[in-house]
Backbone of each chain as ProteinMPNN parsed JSONL, in Angstrom:
{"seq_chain_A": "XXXXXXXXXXXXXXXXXXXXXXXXXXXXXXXXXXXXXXXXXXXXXXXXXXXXXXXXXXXXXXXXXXXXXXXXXXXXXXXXXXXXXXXXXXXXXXXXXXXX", "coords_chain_A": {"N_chain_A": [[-0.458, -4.215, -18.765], [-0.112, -4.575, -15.672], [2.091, -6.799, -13.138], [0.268, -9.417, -11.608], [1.253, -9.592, -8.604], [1.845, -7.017, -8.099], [-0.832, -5.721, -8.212], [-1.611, -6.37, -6.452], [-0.435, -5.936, -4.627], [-1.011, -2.853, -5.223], [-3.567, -2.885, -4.048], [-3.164, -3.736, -1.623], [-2.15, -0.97, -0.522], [-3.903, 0.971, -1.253], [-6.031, 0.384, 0.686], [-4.689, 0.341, 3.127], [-3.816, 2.791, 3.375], [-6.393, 3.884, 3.574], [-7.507, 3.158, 6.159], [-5.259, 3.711, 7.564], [-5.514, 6.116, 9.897], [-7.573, 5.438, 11.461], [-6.75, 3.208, 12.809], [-4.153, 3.446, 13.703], [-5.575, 4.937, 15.673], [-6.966, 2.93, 17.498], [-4.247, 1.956, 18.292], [-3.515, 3.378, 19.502], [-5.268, 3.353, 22.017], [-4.979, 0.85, 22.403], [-2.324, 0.381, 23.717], [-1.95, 2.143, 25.532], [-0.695, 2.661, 28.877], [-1.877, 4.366, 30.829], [-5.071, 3.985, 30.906], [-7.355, 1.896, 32.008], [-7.311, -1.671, 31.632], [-9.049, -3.234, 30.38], [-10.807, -1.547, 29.023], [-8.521, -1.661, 27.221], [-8.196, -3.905, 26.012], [-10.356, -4.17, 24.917], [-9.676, -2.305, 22.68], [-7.785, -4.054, 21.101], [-8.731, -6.123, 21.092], [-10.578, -5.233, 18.68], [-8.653, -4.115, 16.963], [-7.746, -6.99, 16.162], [-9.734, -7.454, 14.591], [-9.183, -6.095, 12.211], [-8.956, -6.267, 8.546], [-6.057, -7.948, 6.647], [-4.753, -6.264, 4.664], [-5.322, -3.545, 6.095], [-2.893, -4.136, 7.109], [-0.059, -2.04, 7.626], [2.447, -3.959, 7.017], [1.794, -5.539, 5.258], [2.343, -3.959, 3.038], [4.709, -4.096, 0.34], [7.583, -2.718, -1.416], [7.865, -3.435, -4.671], [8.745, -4.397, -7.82], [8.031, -1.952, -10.56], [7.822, -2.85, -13.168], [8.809, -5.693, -13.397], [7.633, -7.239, -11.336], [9.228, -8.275, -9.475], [10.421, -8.82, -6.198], [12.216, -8.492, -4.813], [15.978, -7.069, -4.621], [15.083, -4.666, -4.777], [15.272, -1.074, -6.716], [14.229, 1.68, -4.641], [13.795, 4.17, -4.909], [13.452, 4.099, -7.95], [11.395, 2.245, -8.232], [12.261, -0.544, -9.102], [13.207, -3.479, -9.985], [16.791, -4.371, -9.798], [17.947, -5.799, -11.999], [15.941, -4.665, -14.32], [16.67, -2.158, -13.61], [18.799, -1.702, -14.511], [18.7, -2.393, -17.652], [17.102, -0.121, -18.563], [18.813, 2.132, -17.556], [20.597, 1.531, -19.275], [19.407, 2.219, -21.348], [19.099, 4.797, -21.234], [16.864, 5.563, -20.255], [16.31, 6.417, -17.963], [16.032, 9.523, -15.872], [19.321, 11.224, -15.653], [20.398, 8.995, -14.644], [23.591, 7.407, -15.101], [26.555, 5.83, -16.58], [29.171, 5.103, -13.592], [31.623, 6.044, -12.934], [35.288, 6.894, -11.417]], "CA_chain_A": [[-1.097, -4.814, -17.578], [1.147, -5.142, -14.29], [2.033, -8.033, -12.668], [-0.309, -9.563, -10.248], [1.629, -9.235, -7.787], [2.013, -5.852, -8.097], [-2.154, -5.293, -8.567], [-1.958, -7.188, -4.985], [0.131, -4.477, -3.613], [-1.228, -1.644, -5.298], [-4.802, -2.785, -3.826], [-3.252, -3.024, -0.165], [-1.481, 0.287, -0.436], [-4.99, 1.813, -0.962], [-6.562, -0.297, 1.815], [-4.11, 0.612, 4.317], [-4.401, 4.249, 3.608], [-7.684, 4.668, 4.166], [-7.712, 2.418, 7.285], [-4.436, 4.55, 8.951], [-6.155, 6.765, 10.971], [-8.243, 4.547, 12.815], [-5.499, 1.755, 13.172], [-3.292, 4.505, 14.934], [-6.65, 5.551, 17.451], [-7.097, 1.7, 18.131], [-3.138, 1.319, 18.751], [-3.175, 4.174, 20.792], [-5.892, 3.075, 22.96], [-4.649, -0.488, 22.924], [-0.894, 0.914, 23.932], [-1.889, 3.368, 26.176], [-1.101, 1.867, 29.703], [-2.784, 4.567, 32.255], [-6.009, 3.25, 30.607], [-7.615, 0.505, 32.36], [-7.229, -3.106, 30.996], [-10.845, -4.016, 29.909], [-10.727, -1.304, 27.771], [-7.478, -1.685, 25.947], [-8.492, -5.524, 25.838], [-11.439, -4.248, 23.658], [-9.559, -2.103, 21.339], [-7.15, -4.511, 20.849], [-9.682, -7.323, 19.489], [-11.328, -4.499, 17.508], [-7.377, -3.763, 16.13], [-7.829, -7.957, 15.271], [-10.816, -7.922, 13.632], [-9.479, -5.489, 10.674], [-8.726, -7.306, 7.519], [-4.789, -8.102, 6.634], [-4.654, -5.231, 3.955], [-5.247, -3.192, 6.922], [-1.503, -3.996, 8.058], [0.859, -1.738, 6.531], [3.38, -4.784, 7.231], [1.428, -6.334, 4.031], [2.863, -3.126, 1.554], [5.765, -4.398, -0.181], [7.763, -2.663, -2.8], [7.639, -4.292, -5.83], [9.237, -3.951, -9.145], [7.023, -1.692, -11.391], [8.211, -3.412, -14.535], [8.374, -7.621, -13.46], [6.842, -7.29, -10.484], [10.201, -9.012, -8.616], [10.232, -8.488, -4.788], [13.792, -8.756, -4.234], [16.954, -6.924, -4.976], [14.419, -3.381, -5.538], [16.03, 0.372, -5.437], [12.837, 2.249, -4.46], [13.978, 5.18, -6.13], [13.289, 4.088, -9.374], [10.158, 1.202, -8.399], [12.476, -1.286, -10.402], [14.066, -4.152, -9.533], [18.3, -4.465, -10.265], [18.122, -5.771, -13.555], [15.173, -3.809, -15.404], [16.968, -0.978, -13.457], [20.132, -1.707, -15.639], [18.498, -2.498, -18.602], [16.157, 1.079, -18.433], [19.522, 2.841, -17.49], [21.824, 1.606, -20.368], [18.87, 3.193, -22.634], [19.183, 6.247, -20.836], [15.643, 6.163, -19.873], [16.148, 7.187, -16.501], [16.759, 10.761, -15.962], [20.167, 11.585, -14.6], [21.31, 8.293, -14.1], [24.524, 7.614, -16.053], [27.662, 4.755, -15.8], [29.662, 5.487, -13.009], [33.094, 6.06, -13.434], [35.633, 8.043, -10.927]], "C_chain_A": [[-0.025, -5.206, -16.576], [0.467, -6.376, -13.472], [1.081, -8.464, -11.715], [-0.294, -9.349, -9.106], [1.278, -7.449, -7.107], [0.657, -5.239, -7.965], [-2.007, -5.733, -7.181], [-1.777, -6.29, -4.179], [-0.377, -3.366, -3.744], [-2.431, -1.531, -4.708], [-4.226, -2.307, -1.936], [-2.57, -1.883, 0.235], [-2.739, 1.198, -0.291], [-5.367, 2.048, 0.362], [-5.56, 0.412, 3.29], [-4.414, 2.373, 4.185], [-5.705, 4.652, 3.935], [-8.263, 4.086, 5.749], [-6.387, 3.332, 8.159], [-4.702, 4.844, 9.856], [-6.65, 5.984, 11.748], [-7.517, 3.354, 13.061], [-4.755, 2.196, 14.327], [-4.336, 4.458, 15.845], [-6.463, 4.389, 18.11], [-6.181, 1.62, 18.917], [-2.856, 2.192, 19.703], [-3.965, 3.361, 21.71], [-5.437, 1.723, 23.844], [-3.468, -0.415, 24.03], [-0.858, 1.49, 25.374], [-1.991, 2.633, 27.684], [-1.559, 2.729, 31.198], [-4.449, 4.365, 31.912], [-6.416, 2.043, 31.077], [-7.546, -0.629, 31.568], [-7.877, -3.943, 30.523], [-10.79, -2.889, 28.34], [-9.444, -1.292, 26.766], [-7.191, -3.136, 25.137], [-9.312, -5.248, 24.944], [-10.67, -3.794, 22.596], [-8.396, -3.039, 20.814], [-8.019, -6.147, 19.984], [-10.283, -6.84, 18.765], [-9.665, -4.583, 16.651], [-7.461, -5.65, 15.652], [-8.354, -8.404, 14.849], [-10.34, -6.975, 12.038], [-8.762, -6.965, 10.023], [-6.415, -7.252, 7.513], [-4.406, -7.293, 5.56], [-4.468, -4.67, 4.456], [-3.641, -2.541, 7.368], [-0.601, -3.044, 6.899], [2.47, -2.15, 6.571], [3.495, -5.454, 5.554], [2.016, -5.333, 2.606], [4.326, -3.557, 1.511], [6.618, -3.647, -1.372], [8.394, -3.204, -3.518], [8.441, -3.629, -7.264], [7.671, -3.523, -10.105], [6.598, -2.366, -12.679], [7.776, -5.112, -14.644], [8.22, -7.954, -12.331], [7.839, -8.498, -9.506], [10.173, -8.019, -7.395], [11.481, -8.092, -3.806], [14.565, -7.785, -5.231], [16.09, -5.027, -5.748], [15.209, -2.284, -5.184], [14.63, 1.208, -5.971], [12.606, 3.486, -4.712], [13.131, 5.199, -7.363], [11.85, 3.098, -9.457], [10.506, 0.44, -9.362], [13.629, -1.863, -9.658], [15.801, -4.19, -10.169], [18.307, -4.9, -11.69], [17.219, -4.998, -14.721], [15.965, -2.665, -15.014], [18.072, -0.683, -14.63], [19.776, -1.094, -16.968], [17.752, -0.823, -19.186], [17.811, 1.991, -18.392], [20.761, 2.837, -18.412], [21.232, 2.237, -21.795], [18.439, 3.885, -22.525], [17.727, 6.594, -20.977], [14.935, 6.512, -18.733], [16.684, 8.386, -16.411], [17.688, 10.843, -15.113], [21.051, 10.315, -14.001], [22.385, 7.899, -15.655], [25.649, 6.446, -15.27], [28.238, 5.633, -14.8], [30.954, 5.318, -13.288], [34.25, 7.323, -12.529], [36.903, 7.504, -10.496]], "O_chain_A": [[0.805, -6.095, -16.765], [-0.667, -6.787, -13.226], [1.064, -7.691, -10.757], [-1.261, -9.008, -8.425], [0.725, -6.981, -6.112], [0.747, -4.077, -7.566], [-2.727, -4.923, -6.596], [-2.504, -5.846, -3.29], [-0.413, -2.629, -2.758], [-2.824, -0.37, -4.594], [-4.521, -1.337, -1.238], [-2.371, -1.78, 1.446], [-2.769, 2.065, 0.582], [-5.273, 3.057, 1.061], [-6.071, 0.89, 4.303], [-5.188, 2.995, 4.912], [-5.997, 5.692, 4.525], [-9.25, 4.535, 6.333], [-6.572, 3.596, 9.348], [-4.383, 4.205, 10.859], [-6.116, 5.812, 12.844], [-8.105, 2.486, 13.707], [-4.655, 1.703, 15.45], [-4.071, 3.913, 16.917], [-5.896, 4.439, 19.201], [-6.431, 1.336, 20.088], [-2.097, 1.947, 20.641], [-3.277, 2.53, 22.304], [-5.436, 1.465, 25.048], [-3.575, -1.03, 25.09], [0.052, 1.336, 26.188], [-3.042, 2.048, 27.945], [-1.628, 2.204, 32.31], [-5.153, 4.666, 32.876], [-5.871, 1.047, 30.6], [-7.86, -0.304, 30.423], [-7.586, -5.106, 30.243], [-10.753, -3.197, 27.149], [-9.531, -0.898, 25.604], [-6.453, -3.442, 24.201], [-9.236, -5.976, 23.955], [-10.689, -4.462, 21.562], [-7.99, -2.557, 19.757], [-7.915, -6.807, 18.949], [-10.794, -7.576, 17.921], [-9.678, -5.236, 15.607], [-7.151, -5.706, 14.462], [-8.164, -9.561, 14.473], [-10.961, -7.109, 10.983], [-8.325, -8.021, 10.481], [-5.713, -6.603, 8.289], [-3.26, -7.665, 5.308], [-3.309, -4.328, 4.221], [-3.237, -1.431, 7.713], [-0.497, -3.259, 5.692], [3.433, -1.415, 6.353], [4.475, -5.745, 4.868], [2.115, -5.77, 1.459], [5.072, -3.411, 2.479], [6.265, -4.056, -2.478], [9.534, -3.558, -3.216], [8.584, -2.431, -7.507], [6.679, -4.217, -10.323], [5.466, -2.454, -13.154], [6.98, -5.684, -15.388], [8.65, -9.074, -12.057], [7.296, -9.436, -8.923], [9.977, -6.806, -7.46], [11.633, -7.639, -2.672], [14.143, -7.581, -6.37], [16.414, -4.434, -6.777], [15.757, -2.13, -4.093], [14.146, 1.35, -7.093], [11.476, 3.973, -4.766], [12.33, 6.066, -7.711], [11.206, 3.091, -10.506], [9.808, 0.327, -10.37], [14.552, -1.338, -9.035], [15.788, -3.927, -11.371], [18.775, -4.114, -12.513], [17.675, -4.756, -15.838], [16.141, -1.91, -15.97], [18.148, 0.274, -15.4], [20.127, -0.012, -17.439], [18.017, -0.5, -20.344], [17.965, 2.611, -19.444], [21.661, 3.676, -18.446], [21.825, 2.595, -22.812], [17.463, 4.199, -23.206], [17.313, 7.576, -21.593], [13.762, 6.773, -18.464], [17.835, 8.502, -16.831], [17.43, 10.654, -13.924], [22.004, 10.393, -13.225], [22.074, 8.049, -16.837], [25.728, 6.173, -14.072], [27.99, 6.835, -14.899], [31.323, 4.34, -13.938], [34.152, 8.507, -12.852], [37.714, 8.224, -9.913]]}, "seq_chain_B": "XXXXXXXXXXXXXXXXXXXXXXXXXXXXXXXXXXXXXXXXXXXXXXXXXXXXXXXXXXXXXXXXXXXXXXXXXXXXXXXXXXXXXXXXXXXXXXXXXXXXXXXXXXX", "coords_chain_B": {"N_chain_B": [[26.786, 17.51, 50.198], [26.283, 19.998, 48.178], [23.443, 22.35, 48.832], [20.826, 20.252, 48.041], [18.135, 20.242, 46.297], [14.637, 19.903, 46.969], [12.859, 16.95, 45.648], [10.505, 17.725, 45.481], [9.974, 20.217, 44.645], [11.83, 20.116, 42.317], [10.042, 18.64, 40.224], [7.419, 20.592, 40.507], [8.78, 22.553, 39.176], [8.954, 21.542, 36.782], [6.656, 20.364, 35.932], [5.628, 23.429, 35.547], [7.402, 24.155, 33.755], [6.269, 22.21, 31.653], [3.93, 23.273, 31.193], [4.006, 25.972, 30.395], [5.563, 25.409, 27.802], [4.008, 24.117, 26.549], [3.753, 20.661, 26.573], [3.638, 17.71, 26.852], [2.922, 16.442, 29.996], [4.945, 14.281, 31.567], [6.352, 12.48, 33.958], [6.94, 10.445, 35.072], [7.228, 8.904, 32.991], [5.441, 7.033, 31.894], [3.781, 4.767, 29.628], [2.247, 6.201, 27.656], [1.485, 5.475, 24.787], [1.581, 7.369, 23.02], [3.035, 7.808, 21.218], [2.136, 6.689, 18.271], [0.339, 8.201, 17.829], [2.319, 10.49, 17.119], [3.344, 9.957, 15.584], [4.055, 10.256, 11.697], [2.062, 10.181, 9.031], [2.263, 7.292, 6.941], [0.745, 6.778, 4.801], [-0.063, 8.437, 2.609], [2.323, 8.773, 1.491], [3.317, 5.998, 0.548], [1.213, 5.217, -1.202], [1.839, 6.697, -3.616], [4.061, 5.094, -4.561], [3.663, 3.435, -6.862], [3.734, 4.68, -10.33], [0.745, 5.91, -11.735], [-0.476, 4.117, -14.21], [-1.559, 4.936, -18.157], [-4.768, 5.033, -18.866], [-6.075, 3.827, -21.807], [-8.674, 3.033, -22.379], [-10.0, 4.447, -20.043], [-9.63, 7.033, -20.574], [-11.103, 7.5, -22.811], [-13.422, 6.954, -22.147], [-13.968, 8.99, -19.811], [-13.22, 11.708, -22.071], [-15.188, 11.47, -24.451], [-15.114, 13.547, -26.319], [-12.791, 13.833, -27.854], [-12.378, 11.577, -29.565], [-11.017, 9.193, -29.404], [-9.161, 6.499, -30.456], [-8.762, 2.673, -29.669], [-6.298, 1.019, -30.36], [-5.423, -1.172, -29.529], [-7.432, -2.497, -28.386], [-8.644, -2.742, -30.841], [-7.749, -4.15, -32.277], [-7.57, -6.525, -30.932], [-10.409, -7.312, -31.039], [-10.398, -7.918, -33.632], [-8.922, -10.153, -34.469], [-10.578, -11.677, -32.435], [-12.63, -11.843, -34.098], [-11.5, -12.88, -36.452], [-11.095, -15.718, -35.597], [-13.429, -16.787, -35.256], [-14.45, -17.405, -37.971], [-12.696, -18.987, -38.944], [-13.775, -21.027, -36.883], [-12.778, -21.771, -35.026], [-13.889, -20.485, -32.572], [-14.454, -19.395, -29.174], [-15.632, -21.731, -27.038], [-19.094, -22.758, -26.141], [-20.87, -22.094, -23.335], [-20.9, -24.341, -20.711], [-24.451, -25.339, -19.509], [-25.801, -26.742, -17.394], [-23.886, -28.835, -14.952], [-22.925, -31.441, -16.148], [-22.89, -30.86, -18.675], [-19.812, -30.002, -19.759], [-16.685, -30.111, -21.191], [-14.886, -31.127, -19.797], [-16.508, -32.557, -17.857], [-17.361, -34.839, -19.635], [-14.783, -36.245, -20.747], [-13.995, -37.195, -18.222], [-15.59, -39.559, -18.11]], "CA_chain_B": [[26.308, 17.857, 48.888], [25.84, 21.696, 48.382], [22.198, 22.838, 48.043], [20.7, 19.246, 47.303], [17.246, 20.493, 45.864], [14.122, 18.412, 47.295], [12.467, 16.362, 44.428], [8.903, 17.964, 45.396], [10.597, 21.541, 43.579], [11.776, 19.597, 41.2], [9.134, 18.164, 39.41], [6.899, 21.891, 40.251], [9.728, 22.962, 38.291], [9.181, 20.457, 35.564], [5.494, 20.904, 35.52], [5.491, 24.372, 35.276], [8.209, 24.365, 32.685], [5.632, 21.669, 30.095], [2.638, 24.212, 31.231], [4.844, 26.988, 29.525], [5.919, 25.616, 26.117], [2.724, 23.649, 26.336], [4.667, 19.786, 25.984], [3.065, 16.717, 27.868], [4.011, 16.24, 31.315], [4.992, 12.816, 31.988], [7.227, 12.29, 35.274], [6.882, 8.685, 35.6], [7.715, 8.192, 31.65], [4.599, 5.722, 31.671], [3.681, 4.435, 28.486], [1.118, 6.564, 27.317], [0.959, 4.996, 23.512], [1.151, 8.818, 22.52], [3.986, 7.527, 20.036], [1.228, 6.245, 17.609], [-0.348, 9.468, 17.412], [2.576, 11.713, 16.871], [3.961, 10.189, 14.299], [3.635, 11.14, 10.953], [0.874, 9.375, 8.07], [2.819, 6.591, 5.859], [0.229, 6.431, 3.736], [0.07, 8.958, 1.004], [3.52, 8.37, 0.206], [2.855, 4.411, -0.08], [0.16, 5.044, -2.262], [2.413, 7.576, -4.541], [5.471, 4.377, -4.995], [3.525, 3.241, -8.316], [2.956, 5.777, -11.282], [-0.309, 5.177, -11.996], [-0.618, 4.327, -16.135], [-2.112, 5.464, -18.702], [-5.556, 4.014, -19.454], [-6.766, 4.657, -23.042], [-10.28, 3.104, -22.027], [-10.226, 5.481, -19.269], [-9.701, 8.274, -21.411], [-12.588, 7.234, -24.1], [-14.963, 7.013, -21.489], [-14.261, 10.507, -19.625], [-13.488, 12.294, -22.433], [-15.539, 10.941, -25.202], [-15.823, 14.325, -27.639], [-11.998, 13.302, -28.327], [-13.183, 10.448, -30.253], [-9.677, 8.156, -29.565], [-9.324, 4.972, -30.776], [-7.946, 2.109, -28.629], [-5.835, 0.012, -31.111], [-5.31, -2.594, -29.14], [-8.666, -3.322, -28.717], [-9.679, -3.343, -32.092], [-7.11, -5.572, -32.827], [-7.906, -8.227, -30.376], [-11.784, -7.826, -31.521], [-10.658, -8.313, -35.225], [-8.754, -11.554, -34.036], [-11.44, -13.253, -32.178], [-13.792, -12.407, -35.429], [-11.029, -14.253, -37.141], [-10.665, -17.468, -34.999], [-14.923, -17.54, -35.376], [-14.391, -17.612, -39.348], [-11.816, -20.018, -38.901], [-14.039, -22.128, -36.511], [-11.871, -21.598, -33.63], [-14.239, -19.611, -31.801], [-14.641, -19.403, -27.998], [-16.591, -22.959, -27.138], [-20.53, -22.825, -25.292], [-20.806, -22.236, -21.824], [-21.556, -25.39, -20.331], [-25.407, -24.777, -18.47], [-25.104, -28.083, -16.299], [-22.727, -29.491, -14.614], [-22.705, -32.538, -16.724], [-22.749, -30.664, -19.984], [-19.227, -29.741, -20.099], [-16.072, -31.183, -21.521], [-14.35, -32.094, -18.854], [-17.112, -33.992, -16.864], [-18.004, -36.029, -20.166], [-14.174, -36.546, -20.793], [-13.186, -38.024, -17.442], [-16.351, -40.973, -17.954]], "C_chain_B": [[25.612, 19.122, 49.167], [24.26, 21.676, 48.008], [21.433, 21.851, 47.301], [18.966, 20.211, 47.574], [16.411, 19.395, 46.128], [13.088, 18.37, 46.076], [11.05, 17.033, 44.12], [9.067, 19.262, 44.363], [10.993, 21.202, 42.363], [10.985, 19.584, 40.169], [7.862, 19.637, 39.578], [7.431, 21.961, 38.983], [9.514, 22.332, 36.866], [7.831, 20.852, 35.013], [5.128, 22.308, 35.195], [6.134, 24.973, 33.747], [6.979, 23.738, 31.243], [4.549, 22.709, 30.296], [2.916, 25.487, 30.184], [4.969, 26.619, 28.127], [5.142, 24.618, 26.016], [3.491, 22.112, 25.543], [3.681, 18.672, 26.905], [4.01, 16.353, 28.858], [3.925, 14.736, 31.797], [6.064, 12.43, 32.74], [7.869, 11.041, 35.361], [7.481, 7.976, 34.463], [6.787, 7.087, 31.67], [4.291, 6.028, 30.216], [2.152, 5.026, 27.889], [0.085, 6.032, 25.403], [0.63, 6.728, 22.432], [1.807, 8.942, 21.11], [2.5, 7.369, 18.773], [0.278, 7.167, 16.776], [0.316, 10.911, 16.743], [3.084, 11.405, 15.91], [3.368, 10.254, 13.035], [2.862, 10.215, 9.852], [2.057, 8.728, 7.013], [2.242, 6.53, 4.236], [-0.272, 7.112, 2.564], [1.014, 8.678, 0.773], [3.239, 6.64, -0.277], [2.645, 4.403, -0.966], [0.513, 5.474, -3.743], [3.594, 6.607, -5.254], [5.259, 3.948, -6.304], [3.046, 4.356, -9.194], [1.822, 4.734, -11.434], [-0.472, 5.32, -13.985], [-1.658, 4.696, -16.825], [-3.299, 4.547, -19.167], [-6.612, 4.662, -20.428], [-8.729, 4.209, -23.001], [-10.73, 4.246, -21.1], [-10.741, 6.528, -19.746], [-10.376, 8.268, -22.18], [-13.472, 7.656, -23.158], [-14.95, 8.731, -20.743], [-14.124, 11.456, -20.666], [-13.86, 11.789, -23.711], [-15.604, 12.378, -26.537], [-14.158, 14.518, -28.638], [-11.665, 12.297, -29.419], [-11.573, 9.855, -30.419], [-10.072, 7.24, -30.118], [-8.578, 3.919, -29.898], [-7.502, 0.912, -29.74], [-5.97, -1.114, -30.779], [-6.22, -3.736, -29.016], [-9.051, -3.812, -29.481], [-8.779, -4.196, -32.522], [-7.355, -6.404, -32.479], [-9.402, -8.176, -30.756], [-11.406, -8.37, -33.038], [-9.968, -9.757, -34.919], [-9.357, -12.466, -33.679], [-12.352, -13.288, -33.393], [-13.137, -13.115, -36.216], [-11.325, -15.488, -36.593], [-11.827, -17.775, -35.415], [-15.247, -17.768, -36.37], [-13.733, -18.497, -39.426], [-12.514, -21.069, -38.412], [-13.424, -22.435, -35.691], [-12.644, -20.938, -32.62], [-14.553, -20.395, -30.266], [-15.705, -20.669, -28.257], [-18.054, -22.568, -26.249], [-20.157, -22.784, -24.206], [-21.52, -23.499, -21.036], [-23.062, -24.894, -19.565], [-25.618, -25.612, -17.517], [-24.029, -28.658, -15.844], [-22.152, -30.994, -15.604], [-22.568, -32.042, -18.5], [-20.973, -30.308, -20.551], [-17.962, -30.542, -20.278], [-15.497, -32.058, -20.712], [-14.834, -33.107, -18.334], [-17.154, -35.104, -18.165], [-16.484, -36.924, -20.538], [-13.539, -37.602, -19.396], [-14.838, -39.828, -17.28], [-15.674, -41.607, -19.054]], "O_chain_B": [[24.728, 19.361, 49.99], [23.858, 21.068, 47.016], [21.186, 22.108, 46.123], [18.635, 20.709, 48.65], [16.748, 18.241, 45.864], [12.569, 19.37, 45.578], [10.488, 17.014, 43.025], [8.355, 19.323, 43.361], [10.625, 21.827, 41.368], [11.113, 20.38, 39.239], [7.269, 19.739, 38.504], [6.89, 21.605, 37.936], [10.057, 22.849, 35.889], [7.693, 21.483, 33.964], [4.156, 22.374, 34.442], [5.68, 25.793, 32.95], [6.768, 24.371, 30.209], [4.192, 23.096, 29.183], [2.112, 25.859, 29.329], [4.548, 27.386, 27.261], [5.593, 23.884, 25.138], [3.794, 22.131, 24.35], [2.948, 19.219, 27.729], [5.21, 16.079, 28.822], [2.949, 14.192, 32.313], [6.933, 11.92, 32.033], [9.023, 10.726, 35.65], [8.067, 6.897, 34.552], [7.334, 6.008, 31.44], [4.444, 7.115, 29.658], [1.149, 4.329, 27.738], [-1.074, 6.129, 25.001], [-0.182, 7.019, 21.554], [1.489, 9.684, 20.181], [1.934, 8.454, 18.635], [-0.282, 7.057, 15.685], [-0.238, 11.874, 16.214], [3.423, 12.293, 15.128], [2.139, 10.317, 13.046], [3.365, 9.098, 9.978], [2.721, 9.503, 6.324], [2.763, 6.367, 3.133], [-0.825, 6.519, 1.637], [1.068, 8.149, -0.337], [2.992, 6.292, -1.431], [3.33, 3.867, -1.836], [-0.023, 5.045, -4.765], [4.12, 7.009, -6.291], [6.223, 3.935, -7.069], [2.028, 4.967, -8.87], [1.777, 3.507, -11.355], [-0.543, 6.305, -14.72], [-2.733, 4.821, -16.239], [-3.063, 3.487, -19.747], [-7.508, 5.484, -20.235], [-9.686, 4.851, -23.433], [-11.727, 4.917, -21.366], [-11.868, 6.987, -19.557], [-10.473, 9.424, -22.594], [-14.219, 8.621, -23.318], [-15.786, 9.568, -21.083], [-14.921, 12.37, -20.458], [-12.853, 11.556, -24.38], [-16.14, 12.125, -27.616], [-14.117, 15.084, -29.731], [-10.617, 12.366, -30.061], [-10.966, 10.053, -31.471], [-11.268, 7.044, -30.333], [-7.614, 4.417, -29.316], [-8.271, -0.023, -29.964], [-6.493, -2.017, -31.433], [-6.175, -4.947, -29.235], [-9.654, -4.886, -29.472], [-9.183, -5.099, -33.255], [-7.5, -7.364, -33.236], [-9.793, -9.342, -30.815], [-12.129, -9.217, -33.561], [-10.735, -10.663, -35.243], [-9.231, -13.641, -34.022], [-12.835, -14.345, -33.798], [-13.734, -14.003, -36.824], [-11.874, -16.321, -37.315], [-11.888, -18.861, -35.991], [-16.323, -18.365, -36.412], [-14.212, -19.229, -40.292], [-12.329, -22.141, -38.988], [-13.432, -23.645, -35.461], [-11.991, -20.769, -31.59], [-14.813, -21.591, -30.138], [-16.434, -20.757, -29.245], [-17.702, -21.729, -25.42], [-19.123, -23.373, -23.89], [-22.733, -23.47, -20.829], [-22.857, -23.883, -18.893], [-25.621, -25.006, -16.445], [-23.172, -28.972, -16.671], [-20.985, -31.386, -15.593], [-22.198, -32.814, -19.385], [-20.82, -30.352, -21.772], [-17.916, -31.612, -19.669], [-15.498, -33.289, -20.749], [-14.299, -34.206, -18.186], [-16.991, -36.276, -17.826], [-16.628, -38.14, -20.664], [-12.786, -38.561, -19.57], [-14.842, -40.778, -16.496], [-15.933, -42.774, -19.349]]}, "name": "protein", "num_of_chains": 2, "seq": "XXXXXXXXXXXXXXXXXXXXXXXXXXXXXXXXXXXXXXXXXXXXXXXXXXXXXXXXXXXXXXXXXXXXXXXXXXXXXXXXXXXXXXXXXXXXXXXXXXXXXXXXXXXXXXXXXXXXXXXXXXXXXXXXXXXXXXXXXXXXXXXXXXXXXXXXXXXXXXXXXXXXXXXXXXXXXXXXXXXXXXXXXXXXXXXXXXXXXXXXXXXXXXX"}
């Protein structure tokens, strides 16, 4: 069972994907400044009525393993120390001590 | 200044050129918000950053002529039938607000 966290993220990773497309039309419309100013006033309170899943500010990556937020290489979906620990029992493919 | 070219040829020139390799003609560089549109979808890869795991209920229920077993389960069912032989079992669901431990503990 993964971390909460991580169930948090993996829900707004959905959420935002299926909301993309029409986030972009909104931000165009909102953006777009030879468009009059009534309507880019509307799509712009339609763009702040979606939910905060929506944002794909809210996707974070996360450690797959202990669901730490910090210190991740997004390579592997594993924060610095499970990365270690996973790579000293050569259960990452290809990674190996460094030495040169 | 040799041959100063007047701006009205210019911009022909310009327009004729995006009409050709078919590009948006924007003179003025106003902010059309076109950015938004050309760039490229974040969100299948997003969605791809966690493997998704293996779920042995999953796999019972679609393919049931497999006939798995889910250990884990039956272990934690044979545990709570212990604790309820033991007399440990899960307590009543309170059905009032006043029936449960807490409320009668804090009078």
């Amino acid at each position: 069972m993964p971390n909460a966290r991580v169930l948090r993220d993996i829900k707004a990773r959905n959420i935002v994907k299926a909301n993309e497309v029409l986030r972009r039309a909104y931000l165009y419309v909102a953006r777009n400044e030879t468009l009059s100013p009534q309507v880019r006033h509307q799509a712009q309170l339609q763009l702040n009525t979606f939910g905060k899943y929506t944002r794909p500010t809210t996707v974070k990556n996360r450690c797959a393993e202990s669901g730490r937020g910090r210190g991740i290489i997004s390579e592997f979906a594993l924060c610095r120390y499970q990365f270690r620990l996973k790579a000293l029992k050569l259960e990452l493919p290809g990674v190996r001590k460094a030495s040169w | 200044m040799a041959a100063a070219i007047r701006p009205m040829r210019l911009a022909a020139l310009t327009r004729s050129r995006c009409s050709i390799f078919q590009t948006a003609y924007n003179p003025t560089s106003a902010r059309t918000g076109a950015k938004y549109l050309r760039a490229r979808l974040r969100g299948p890869s997003m969605v791809k950053y966690y493997t998704p795991e293996a779920n042995i209920a999953q796999i019972m229920r679609q393919w049931p002529e497999l006939e798995m077993r889910n250990f884990a389960e039956e272990e934690r069912l044979q545990d709570v039938e212990d604790k309820k032989k033991r007399g440990k079992g899960a307590p009543k669901k309170a059905k009032e607000k006043g029936d449960s431990r807490r409320a009668s503990r804090r009078r």
